[in-house]
PDB file of N, CA, C and O in Angstrom:
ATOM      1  N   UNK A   1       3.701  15.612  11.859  1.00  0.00           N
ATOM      2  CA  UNK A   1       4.768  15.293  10.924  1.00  0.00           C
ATOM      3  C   UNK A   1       4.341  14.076  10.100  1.00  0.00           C
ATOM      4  O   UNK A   1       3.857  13.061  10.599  1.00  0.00           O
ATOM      5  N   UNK A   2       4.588  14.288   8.652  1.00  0.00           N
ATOM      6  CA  UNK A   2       4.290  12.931   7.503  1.00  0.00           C
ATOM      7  C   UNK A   2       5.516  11.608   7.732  1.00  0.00           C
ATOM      8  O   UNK A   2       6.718  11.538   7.989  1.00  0.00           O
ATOM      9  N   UNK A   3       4.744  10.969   7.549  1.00  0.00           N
ATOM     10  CA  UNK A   3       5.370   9.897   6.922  1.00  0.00           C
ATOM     11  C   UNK A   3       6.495   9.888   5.644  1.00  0.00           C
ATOM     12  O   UNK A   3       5.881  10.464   4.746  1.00  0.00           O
ATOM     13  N   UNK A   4       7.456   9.624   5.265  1.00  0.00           N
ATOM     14  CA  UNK A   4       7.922   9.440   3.964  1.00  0.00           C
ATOM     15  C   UNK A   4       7.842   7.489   3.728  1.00  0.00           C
ATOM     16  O   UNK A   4       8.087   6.442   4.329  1.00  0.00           O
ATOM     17  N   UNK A   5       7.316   8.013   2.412  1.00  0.00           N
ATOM     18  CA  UNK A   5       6.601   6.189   1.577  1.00  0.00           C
ATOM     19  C   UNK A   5       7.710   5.887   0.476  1.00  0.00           C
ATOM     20  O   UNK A   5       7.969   6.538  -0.536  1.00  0.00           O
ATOM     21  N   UNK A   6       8.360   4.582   1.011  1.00  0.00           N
ATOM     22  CA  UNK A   6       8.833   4.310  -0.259  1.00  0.00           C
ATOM     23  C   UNK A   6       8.739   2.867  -0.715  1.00  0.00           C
ATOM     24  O   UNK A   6       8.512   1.918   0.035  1.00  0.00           O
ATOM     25  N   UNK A   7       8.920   2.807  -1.914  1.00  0.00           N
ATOM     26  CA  UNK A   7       8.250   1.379  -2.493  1.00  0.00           C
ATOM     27  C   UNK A   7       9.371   0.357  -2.768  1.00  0.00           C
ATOM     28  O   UNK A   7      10.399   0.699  -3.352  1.00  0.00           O
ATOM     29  N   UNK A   8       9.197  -0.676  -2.417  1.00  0.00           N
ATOM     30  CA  UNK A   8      10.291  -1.878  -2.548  1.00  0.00           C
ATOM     31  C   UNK A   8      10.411  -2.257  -3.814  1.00  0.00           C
ATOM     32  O   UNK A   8       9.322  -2.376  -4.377  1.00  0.00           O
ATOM     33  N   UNK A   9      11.083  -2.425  -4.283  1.00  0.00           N
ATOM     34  CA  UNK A   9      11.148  -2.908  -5.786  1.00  0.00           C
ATOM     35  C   UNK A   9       9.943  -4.203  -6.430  1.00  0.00           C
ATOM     36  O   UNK A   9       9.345  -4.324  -7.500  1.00  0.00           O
ATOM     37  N   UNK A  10       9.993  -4.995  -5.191  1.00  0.00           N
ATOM     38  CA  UNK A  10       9.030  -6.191  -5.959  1.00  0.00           C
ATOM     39  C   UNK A  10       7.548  -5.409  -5.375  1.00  0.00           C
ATOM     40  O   UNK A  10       6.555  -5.962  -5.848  1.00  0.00           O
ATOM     41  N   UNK A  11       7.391  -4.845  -4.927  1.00  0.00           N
ATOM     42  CA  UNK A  11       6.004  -3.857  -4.363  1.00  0.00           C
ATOM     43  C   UNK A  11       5.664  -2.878  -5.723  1.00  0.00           C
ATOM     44  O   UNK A  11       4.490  -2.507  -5.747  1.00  0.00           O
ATOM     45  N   UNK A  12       6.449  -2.437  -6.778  1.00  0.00           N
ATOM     46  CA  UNK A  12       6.541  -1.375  -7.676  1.00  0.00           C
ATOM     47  C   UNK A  12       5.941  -2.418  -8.153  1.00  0.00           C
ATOM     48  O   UNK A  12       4.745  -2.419  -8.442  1.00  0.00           O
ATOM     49  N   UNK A  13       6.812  -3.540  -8.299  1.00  0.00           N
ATOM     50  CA  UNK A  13       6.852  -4.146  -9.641  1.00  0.00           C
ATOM     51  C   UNK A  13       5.152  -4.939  -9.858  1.00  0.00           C
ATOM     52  O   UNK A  13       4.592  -5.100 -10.942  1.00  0.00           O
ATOM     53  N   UNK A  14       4.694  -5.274  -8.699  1.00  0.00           N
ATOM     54  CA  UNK A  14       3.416  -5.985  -8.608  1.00  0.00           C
ATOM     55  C   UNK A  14       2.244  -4.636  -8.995  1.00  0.00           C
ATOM     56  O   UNK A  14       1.235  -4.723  -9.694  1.00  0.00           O
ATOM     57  N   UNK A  15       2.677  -3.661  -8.419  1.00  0.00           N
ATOM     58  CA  UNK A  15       1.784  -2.711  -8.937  1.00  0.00           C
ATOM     59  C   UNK A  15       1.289  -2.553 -10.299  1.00  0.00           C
ATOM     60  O   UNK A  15       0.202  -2.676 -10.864  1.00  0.00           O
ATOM     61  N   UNK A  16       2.206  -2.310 -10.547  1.00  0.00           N
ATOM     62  CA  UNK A  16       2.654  -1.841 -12.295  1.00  0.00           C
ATOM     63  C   UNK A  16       1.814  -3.231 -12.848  1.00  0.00           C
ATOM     64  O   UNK A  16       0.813  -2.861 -13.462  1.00  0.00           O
ATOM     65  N   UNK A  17       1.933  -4.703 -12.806  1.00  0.00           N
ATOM     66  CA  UNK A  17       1.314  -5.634 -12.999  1.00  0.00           C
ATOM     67  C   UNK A  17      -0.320  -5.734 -12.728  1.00  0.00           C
ATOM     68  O   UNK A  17      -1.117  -6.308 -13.469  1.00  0.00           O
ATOM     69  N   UNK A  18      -0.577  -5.163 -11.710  1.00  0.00           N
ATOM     70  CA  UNK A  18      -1.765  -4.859 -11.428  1.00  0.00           C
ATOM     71  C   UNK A  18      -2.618  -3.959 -12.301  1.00  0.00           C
ATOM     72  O   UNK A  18      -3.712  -4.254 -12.783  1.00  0.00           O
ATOM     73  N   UNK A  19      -1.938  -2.786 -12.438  1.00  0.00           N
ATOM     74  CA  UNK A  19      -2.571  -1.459 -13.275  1.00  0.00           C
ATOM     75  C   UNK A  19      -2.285  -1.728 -15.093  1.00  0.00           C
ATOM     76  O   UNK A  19      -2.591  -0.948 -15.995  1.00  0.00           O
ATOM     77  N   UNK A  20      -1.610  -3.084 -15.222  1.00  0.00           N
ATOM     78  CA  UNK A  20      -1.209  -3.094 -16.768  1.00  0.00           C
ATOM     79  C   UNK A  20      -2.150  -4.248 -17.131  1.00  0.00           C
ATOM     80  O   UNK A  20      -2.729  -4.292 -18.217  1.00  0.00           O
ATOM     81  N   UNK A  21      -2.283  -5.212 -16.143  1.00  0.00           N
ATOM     82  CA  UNK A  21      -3.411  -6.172 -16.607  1.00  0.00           C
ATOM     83  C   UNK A  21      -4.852  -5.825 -16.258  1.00  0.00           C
ATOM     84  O   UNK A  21      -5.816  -6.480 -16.651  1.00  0.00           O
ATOM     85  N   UNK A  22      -4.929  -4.625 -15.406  1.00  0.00           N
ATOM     86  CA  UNK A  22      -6.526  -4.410 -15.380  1.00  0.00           C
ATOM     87  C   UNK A  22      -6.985  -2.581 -15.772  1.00  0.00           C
ATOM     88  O   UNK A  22      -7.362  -1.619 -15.103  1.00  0.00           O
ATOM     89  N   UNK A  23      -6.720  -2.817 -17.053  1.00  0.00           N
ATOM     90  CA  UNK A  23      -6.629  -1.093 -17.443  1.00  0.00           C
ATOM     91  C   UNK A  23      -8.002  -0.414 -17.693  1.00  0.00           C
ATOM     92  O   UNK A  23      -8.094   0.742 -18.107  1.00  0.00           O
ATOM     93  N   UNK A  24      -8.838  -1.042 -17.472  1.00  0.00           N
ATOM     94  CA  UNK A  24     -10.366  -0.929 -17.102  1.00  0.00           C
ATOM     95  C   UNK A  24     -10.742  -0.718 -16.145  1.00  0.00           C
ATOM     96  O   UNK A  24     -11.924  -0.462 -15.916  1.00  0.00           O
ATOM     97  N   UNK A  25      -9.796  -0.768 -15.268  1.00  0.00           N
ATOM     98  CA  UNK A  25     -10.500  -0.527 -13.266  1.00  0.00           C
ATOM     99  C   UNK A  25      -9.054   1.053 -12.852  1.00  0.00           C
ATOM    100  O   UNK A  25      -8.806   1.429 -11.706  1.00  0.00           O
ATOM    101  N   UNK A  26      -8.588   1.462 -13.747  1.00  0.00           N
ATOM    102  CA  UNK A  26      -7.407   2.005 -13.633  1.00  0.00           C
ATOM    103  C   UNK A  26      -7.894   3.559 -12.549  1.00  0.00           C
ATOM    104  O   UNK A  26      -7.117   4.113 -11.772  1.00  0.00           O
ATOM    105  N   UNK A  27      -9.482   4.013 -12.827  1.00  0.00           N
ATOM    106  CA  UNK A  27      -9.666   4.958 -12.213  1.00  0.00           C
ATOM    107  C   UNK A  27     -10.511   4.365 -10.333  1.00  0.00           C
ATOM    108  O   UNK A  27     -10.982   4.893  -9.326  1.00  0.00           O
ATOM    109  N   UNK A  28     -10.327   3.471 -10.694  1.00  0.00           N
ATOM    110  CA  UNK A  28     -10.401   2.310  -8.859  1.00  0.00           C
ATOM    111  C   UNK A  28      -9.166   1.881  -8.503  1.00  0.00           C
ATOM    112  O   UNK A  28      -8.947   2.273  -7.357  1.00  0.00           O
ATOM    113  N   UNK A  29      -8.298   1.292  -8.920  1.00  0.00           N
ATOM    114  CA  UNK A  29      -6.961   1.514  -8.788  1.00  0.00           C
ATOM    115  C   UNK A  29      -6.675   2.940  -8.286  1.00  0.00           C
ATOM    116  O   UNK A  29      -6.465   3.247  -7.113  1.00  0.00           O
ATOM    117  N   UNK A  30      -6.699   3.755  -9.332  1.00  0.00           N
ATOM    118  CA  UNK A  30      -5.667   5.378  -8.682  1.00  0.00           C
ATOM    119  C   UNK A  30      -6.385   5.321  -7.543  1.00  0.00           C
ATOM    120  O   UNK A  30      -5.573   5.301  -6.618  1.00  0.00           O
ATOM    121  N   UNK A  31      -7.811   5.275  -7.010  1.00  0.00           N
ATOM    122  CA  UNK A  31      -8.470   5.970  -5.892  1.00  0.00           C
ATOM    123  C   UNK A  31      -7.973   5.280  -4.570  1.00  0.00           C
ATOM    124  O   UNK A  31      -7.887   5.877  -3.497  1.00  0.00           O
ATOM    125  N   UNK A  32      -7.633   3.867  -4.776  1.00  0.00           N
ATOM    126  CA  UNK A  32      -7.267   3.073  -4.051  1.00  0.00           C
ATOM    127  C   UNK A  32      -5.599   3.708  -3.184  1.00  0.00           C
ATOM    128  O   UNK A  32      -5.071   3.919  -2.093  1.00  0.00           O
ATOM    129  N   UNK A  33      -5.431   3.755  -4.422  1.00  0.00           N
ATOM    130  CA  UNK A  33      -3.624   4.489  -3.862  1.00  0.00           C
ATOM    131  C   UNK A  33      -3.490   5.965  -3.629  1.00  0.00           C
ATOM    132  O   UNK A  33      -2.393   6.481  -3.414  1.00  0.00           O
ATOM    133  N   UNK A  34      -4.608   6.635  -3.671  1.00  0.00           N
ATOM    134  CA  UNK A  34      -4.600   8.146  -3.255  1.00  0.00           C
ATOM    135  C   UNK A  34      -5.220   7.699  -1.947  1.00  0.00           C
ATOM    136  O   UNK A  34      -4.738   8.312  -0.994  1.00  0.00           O
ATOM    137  N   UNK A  35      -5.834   7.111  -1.730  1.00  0.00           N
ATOM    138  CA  UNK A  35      -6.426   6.226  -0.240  1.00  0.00           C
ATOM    139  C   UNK A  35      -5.184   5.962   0.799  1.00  0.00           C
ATOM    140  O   UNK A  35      -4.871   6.543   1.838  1.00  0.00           O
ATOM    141  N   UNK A  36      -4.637   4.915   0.143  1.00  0.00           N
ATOM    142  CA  UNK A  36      -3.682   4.274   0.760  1.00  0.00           C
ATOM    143  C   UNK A  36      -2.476   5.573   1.109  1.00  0.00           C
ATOM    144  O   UNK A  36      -2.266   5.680   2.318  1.00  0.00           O
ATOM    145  N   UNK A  37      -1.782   6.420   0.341  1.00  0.00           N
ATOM    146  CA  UNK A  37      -0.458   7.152   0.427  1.00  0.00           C
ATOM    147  C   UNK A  37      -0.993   8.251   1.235  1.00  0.00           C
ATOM    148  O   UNK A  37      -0.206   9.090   1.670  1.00  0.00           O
ATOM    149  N   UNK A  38      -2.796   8.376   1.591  1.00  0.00           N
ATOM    150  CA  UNK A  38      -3.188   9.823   2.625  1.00  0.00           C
ATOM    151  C   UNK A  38      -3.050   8.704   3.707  1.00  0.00           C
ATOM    152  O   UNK A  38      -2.144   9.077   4.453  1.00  0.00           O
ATOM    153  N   UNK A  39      -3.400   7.843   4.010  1.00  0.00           N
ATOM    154  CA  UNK A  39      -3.444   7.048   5.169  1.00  0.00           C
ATOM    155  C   UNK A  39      -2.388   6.871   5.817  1.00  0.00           C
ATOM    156  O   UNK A  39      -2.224   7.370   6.930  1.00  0.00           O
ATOM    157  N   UNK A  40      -1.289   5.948   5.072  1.00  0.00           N
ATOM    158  CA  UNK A  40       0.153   5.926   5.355  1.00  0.00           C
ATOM    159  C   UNK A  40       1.263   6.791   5.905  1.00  0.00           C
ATOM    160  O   UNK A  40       2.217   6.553   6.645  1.00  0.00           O
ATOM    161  N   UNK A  41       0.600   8.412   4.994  1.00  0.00           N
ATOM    162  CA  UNK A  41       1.502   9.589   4.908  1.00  0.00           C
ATOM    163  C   UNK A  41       1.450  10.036   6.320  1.00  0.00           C
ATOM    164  O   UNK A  41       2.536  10.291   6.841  1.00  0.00           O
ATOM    165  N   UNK A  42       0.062  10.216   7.234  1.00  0.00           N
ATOM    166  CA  UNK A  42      -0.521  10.709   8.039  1.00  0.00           C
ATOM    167  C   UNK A  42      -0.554   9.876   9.513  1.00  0.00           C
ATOM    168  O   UNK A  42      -0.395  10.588  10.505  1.00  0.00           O
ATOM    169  N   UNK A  43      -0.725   8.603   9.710  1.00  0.00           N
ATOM    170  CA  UNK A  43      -0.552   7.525  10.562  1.00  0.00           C
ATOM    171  C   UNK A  43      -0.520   6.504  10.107  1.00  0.00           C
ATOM    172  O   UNK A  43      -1.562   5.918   9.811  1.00  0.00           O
ATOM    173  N   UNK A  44       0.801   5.927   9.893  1.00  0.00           N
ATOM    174  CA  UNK A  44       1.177   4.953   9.366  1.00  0.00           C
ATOM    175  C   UNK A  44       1.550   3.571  10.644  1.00  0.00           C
ATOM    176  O   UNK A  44       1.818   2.384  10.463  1.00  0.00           O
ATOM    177  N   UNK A  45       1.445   4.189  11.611  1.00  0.00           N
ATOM    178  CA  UNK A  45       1.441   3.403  13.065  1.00  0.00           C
ATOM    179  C   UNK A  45       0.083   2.804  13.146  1.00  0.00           C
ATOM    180  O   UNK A  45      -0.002   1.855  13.925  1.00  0.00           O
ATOM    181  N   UNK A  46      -1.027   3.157  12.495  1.00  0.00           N
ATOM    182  CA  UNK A  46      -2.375   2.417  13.207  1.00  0.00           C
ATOM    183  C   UNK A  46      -3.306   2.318  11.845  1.00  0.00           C
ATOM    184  O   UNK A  46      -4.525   2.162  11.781  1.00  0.00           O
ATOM    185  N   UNK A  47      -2.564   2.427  11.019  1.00  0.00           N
ATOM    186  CA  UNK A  47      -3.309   1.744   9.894  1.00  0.00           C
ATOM    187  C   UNK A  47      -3.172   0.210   9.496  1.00  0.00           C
ATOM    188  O   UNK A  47      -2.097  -0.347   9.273  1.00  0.00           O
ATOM    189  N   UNK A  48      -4.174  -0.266   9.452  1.00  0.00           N
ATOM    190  CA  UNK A  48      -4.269  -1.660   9.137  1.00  0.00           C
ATOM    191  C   UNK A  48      -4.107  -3.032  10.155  1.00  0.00           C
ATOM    192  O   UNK A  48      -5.245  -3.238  10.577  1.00  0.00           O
ATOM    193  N   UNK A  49      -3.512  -3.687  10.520  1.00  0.00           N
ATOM    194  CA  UNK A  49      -3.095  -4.782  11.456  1.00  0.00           C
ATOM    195  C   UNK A  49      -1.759  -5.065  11.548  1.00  0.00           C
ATOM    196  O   UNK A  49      -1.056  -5.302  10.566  1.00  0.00           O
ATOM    197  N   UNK A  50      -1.371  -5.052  12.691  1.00  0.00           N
ATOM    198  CA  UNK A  50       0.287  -5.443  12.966  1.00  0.00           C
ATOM    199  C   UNK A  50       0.302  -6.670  12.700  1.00  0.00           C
ATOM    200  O   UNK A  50      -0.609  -7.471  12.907  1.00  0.00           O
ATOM    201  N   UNK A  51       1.384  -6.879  12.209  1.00  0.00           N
ATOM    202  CA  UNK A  51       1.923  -8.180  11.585  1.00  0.00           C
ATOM    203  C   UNK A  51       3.296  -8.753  12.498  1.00  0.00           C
ATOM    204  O   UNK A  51       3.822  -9.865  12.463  1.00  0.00           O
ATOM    205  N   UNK A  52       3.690  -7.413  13.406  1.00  0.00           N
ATOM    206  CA  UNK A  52       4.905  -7.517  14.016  1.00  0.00           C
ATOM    207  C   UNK A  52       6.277  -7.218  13.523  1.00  0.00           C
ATOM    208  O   UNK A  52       6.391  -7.310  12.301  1.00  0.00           O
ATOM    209  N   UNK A  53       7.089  -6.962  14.026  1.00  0.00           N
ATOM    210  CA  UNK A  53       8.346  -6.248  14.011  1.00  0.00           C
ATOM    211  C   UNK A  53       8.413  -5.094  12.755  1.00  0.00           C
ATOM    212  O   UNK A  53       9.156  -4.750  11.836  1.00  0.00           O
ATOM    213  N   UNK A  54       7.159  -4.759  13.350  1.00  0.00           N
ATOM    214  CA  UNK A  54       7.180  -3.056  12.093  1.00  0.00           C
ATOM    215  C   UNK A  54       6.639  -3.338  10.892  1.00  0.00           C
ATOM    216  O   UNK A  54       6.628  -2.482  10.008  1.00  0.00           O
ATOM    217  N   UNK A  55       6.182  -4.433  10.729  1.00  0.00           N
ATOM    218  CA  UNK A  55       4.978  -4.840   9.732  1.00  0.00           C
ATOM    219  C   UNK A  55       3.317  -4.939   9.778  1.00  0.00           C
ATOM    220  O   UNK A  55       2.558  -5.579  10.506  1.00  0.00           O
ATOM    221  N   UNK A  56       3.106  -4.065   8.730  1.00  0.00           N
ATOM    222  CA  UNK A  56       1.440  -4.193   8.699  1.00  0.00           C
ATOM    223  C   UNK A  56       0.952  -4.236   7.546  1.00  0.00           C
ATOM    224  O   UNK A  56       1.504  -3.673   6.601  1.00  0.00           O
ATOM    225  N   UNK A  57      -0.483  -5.105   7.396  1.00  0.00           N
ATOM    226  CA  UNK A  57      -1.356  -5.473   6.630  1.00  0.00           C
ATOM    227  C   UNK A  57      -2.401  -4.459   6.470  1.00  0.00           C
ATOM    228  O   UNK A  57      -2.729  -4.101   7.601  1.00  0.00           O
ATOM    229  N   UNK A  58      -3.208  -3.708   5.392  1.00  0.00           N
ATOM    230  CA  UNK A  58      -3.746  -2.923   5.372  1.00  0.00           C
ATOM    231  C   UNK A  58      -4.791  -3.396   4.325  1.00  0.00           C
ATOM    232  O   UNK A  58      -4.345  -4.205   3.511  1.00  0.00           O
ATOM    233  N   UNK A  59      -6.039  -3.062   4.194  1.00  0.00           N
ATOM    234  CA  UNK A  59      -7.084  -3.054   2.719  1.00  0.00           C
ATOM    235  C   UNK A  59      -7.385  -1.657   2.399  1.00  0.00           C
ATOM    236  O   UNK A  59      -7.660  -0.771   3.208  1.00  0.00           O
ATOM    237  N   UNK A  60      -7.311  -1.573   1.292  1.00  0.00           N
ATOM    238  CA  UNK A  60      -7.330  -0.189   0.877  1.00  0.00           C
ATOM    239  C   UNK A  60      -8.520  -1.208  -0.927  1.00  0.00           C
ATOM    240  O   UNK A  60      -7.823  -1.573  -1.874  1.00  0.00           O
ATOM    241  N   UNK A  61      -9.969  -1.434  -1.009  1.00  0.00           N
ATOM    242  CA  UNK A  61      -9.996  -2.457  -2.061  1.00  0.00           C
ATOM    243  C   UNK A  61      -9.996  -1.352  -3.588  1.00  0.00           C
ATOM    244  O   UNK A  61     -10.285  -0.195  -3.893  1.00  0.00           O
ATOM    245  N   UNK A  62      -9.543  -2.431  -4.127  1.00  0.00           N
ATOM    246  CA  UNK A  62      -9.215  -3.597  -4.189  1.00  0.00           C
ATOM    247  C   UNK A  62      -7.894  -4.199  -4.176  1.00  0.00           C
ATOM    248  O   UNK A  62      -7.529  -5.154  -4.862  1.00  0.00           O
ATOM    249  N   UNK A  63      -6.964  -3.307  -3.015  1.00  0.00           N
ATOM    250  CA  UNK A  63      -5.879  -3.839  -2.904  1.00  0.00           C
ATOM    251  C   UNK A  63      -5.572  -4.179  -1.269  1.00  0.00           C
ATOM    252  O   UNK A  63      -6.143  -3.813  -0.241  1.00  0.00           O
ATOM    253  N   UNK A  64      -4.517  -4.967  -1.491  1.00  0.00           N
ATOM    254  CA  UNK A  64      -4.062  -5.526   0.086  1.00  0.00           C
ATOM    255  C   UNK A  64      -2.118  -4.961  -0.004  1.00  0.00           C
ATOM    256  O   UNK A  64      -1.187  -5.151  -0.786  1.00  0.00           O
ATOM    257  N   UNK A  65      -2.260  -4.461   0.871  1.00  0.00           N
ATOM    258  CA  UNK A  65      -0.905  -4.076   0.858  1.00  0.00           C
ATOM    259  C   UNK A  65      -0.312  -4.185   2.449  1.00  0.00           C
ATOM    260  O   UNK A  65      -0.856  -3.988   3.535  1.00  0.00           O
ATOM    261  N   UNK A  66       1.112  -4.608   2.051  1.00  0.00           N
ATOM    262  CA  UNK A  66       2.179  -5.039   3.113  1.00  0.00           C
ATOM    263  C   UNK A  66       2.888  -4.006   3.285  1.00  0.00           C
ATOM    264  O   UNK A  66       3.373  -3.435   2.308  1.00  0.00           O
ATOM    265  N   UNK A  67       3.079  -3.581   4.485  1.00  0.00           N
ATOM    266  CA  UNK A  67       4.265  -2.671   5.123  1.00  0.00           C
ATOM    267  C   UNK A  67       5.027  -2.439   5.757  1.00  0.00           C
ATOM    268  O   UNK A  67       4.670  -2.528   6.932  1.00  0.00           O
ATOM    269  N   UNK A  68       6.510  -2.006   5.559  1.00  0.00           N
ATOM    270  CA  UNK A  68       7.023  -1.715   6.776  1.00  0.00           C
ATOM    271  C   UNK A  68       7.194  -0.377   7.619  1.00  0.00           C
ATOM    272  O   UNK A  68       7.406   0.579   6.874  1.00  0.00           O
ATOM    273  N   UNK A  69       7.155   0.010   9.209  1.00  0.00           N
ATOM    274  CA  UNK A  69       6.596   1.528   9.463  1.00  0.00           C
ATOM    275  C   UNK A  69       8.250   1.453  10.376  1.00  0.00           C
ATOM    276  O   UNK A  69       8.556   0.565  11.172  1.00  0.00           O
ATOM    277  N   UNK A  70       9.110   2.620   9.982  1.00  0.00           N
ATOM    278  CA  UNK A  70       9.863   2.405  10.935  1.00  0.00           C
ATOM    279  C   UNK A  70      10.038   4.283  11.381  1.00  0.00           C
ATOM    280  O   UNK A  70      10.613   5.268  10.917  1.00  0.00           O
ATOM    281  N   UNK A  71       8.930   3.867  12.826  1.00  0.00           N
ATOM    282  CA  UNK A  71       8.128   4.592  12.970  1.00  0.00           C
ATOM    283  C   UNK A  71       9.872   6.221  14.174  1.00  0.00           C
ATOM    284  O   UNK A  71       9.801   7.427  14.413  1.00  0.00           O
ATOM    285  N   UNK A  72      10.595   5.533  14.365  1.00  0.00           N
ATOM    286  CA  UNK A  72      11.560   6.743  14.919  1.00  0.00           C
ATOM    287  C   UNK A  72      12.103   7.648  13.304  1.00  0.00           C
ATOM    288  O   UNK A  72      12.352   8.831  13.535  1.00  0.00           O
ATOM    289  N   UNK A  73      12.236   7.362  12.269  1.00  0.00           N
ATOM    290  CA  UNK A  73      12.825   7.977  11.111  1.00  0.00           C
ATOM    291  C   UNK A  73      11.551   8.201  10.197  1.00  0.00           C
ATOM    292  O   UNK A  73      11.769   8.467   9.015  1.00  0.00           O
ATOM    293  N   UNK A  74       9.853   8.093  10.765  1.00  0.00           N
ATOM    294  CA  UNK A  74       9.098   8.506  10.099  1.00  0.00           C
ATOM    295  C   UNK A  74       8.842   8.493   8.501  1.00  0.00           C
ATOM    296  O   UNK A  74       8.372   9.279   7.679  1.00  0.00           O
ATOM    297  N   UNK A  75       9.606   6.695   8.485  1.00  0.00           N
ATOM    298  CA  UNK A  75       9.491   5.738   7.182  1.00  0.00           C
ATOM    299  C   UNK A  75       8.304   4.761   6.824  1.00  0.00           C
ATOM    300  O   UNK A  75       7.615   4.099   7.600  1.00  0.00           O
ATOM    301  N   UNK A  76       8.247   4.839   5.489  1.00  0.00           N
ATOM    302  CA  UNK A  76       6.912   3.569   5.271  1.00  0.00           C
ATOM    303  C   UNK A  76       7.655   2.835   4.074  1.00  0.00           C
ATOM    304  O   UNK A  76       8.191   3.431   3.140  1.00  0.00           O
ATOM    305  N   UNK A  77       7.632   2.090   4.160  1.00  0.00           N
ATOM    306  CA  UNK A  77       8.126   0.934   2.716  1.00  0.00           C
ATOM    307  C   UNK A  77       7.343  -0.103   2.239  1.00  0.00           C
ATOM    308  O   UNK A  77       7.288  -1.234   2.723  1.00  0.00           O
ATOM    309  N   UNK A  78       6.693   0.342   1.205  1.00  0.00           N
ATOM    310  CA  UNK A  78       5.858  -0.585   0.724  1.00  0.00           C
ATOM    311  C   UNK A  78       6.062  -2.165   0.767  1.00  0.00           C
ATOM    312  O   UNK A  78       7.287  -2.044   0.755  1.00  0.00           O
ATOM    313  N   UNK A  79       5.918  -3.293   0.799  1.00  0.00           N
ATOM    314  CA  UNK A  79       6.864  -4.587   0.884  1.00  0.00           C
ATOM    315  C   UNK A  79       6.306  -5.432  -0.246  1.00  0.00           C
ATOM    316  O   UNK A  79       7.028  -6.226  -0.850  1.00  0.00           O
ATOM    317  N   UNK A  80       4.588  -5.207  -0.632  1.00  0.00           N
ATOM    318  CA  UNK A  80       3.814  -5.741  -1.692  1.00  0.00           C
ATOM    319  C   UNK A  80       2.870  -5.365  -1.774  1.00  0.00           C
ATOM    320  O   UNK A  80       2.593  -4.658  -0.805  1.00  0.00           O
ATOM    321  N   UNK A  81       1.750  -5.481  -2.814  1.00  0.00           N
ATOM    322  CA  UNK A  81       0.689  -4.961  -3.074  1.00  0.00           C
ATOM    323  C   UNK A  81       0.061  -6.365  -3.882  1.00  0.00           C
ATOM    324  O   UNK A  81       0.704  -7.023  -4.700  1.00  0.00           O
ATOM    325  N   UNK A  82      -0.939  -6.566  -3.570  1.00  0.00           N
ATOM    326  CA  UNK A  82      -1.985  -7.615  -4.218  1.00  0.00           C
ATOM    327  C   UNK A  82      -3.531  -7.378  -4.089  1.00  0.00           C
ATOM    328  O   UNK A  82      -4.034  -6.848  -3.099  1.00  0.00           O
ATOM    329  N   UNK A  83      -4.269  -7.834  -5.221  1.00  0.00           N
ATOM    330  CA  UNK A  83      -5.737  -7.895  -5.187  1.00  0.00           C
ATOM    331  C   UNK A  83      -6.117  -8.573  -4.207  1.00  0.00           C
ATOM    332  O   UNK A  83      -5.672  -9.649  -3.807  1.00  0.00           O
ATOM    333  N   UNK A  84      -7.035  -7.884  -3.765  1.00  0.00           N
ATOM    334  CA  UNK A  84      -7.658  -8.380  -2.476  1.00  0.00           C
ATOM    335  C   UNK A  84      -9.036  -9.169  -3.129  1.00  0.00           C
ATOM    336  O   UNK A  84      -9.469 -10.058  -2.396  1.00  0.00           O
ATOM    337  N   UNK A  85      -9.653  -8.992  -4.196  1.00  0.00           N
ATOM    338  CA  UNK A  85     -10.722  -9.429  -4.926  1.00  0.00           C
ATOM    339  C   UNK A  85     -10.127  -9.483  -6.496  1.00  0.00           C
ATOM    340  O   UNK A  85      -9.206  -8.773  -6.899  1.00  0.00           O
ATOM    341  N   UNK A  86     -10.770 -10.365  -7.203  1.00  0.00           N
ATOM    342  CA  UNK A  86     -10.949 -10.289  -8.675  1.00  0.00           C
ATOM    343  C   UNK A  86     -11.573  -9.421  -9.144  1.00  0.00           C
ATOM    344  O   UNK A  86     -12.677  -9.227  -8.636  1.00  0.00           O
ATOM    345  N   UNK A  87     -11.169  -8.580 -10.238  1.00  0.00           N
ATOM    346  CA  UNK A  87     -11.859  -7.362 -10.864  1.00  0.00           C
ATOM    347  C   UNK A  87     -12.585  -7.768 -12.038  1.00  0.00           C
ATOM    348  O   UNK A  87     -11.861  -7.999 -13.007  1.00  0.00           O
ATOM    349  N   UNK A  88     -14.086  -7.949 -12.247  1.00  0.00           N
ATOM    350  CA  UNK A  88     -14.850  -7.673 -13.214  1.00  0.00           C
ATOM    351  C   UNK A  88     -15.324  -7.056 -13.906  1.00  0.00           C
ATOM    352  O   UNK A  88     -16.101  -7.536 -14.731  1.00  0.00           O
TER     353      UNK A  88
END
């Protein structure tokens, strides 16, 4: 059984910031988040590092993303997304 992913508002919103100021890396970006939403979708319990009380840290580069897994209703909620590196 999948995961269902959903994105927090300030998690959208950093995205969207991400993919609008670096529109040159946009096809490393998408790959990053077709990465991240097969990972999440599929085991979202043992991806990345527990952070505790249903939070985890994940690298997917060049992004770092925060989550919450609330793993009996087979939920993921994005919490943030940030560069894990500077894009050149």
């Amino acid at each position: 059984m999948n995961f269902a992913i959903a994105w927090h508002g300030i998690a959208f919103t950093e995205m969207d910031f991400i993919v609008s100021n670096h529109p040159e890396h946009k096809d490393e970006l998408a790959n990053a988040l077709r990465v991240m939403t097969q990972a999440l979708r599929t085991d979202a319990n043992t991806v990345g590092e527990s952070r505790g009380e249903g939070v985890r840290i994940a690298f997917f580069d060049p992004l770092v993303v925060d989550f919450h897994v609330a793993a009996a209703d087979r939920r993921v909620q994005i919490l943030s997304v940030r560069l894990r590196t500077l894009l050149f």
